[in-house]
LUMBALUM-987334 format. One record per residue (C-alpha): x, y, z; residue number from 0; residue in one letter. Coordinates in nm, 4 decimals. Layout:
u / v / w / i / aa
X / Y / Z / NUM / A
...
***
This chain:
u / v / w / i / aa
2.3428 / -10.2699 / 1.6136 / 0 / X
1.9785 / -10.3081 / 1.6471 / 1 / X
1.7819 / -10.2179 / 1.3886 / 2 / X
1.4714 / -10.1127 / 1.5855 / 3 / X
1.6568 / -9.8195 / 1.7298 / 4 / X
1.6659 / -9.6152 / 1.3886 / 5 / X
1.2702 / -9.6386 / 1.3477 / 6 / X
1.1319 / -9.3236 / 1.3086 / 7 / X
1.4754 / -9.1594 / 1.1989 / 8 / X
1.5284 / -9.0378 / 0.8910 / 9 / X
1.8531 / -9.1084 / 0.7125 / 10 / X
1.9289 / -8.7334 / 0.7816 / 11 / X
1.8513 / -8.7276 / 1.1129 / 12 / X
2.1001 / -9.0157 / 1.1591 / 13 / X
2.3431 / -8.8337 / 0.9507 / 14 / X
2.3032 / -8.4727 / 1.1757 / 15 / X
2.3021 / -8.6998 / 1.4897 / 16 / X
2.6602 / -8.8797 / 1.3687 / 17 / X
2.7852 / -8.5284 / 1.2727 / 18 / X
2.6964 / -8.3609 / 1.5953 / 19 / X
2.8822 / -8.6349 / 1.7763 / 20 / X
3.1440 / -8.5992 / 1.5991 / 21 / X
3.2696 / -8.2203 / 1.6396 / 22 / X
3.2214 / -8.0014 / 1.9288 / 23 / X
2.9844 / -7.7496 / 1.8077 / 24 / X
2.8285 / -7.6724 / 1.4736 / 25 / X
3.1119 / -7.3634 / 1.4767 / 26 / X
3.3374 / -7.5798 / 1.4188 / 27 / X
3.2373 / -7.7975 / 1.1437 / 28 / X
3.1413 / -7.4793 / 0.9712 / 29 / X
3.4959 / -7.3690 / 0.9742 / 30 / X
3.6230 / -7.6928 / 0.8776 / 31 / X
3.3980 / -7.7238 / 0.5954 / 32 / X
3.5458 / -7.3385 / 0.5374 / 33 / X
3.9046 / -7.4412 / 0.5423 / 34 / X
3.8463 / -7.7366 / 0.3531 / 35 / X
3.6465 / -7.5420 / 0.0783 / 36 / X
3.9160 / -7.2579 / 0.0510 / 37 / X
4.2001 / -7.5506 / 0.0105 / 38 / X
4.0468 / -7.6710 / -0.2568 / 39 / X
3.9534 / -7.3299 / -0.4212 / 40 / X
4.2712 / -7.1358 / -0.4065 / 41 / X
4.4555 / -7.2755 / -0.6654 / 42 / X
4.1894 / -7.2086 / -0.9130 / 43 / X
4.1073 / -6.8668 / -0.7819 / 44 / X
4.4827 / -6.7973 / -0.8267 / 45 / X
4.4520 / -6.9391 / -1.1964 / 46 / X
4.1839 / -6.7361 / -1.2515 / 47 / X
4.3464 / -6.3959 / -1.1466 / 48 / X
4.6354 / -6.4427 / -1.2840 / 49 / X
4.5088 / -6.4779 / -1.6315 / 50 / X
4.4325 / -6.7075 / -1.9277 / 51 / X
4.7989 / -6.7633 / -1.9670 / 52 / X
4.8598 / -6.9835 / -1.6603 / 53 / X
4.5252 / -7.1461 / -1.7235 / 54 / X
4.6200 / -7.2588 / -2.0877 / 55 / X
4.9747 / -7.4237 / -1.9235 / 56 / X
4.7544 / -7.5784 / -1.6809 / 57 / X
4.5317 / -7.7433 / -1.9478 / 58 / X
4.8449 / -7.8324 / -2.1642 / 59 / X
5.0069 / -7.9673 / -1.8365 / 60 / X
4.6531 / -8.1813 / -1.7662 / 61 / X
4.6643 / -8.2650 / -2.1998 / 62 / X
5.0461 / -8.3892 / -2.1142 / 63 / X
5.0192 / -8.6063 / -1.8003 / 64 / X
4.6678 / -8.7393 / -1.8935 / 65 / X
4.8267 / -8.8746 / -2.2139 / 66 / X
5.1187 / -9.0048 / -2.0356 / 67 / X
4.8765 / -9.2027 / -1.7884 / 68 / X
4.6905 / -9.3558 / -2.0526 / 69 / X
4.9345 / -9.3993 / -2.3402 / 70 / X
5.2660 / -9.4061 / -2.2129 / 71 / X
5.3957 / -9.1037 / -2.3770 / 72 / X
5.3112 / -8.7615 / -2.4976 / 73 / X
5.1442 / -8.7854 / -2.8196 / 74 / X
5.1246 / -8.4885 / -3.0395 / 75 / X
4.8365 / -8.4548 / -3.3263 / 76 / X
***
């Protein structure tokens, strides 16, 4: 790779040029980046709507597991 090529670009510019190459059209990554976003979200969204209730078992569930990551076991106060 020759350095003398990027003179003049900005790191964005060489990140925009990469990302154009990369997809088809800008439609696309837009809806990828859409997909990908709403993945990530629903779960949470669902949590939300459903209520508090689900959200609490979801902390105690994160409480449990974390604990049993770091210290072997559940450990109750």
């Amino acid at each position: 790779m020759n350095l003398e090529s990027f003179k003049g670009y900005s790191i964005t510019t060489v990140v925009k040029d990469a990302i154009s190459r990369s997809y088809d059209s800008l439609e696309e990554l837009k809806l990828k980046t859409f997909v990908l976003g709403a993945n990530l979200l629903a779960p949470w969204l669902f949590l939300l709507y459903r209520g508090s209730t689900n959200l609490l078992a979801l902390i105690s569930w994160l409480h449990i597991s974390t604990s049993v990551w770091r210290y072997g076991g559940p450990h109750y106060h």
